[in-house]
N, C-alpha and C positions, 0 to 999 in steps of 0.2 A: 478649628480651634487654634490659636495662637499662642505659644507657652513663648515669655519672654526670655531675654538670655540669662539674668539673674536668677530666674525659678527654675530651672533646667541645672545651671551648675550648682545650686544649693542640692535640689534634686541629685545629682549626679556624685558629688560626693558627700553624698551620704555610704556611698560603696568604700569600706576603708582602703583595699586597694586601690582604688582609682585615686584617694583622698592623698594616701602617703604619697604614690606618684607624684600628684599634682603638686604639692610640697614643696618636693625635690625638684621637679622642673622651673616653680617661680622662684624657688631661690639661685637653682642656677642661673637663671634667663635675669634676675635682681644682680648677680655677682658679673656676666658678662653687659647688661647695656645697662646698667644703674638708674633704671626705671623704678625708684621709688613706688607710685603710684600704681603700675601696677602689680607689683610684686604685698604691698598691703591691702589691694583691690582681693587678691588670692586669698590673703589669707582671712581674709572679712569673710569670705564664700566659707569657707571651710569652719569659722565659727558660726554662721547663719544656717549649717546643715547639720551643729549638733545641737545648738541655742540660742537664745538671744545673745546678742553684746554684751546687754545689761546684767546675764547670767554667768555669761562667761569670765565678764569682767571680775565679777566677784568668786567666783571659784581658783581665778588667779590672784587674788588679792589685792586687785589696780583698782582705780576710780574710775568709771563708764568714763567720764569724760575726757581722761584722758587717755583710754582705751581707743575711745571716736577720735579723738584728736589724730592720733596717729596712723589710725586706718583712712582715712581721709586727707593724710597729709599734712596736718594742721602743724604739727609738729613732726618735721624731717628728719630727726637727730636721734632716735628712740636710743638709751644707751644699749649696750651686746648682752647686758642683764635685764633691760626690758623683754630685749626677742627672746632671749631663753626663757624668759618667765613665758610668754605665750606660746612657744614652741612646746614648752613642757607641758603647757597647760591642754595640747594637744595628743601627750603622750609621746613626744621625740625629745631629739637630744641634736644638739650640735656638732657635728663632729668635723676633724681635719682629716686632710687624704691627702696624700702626694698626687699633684697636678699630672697626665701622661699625657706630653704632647705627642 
């Protein structure tokens, strides 16, 4: 049997630790190579393993479409109160931290 990669990571975080990790890791991996795509790639996964878009979207109080639009790229420019609405809408928060090189 063959599970493909998007049924495995929906699957997979569903685990909330593994989910918050995961998190944490595309946004860092978003902040150091400014990979757009797949840093909302992630976070598509993470709303596909609690519900639909079209659920999620209104539990955040956004319009599916332009919920799609930005998990897809459609629009690159989400404002920093777009993300926090769907960051929150995962149960995190934003936060700053002094860089340790």
């Amino acid at each position: 049997m063959v599970i493909k990669h998007d049924d495995y990571m929906i699957k997979r975080l569903q685990d909330p630790i593994f989910q918050k990790k995961w998190i944490e890791e595309t946004m860092r991996d978003y902040i150091e190579t400014g990979d757009y795509n797949a840093f909302f790639r992630g976070l598509e996964y993470v709303i596909k393993s609690r519900m639909t878009v079209a659920q999620f979207a209104k539990n955040i109080g956004m319009d599916r479409v332009q919920l799609t639009d930005i998990l897809h790229g459609k629009n690159k420019n989400p404002s920093l109160q777009t993300i926090t609405k769907i960051l929150s809408g995962f149960g995190y928060t934003l936060s700053i931290s002094e860089q340790i090189a």
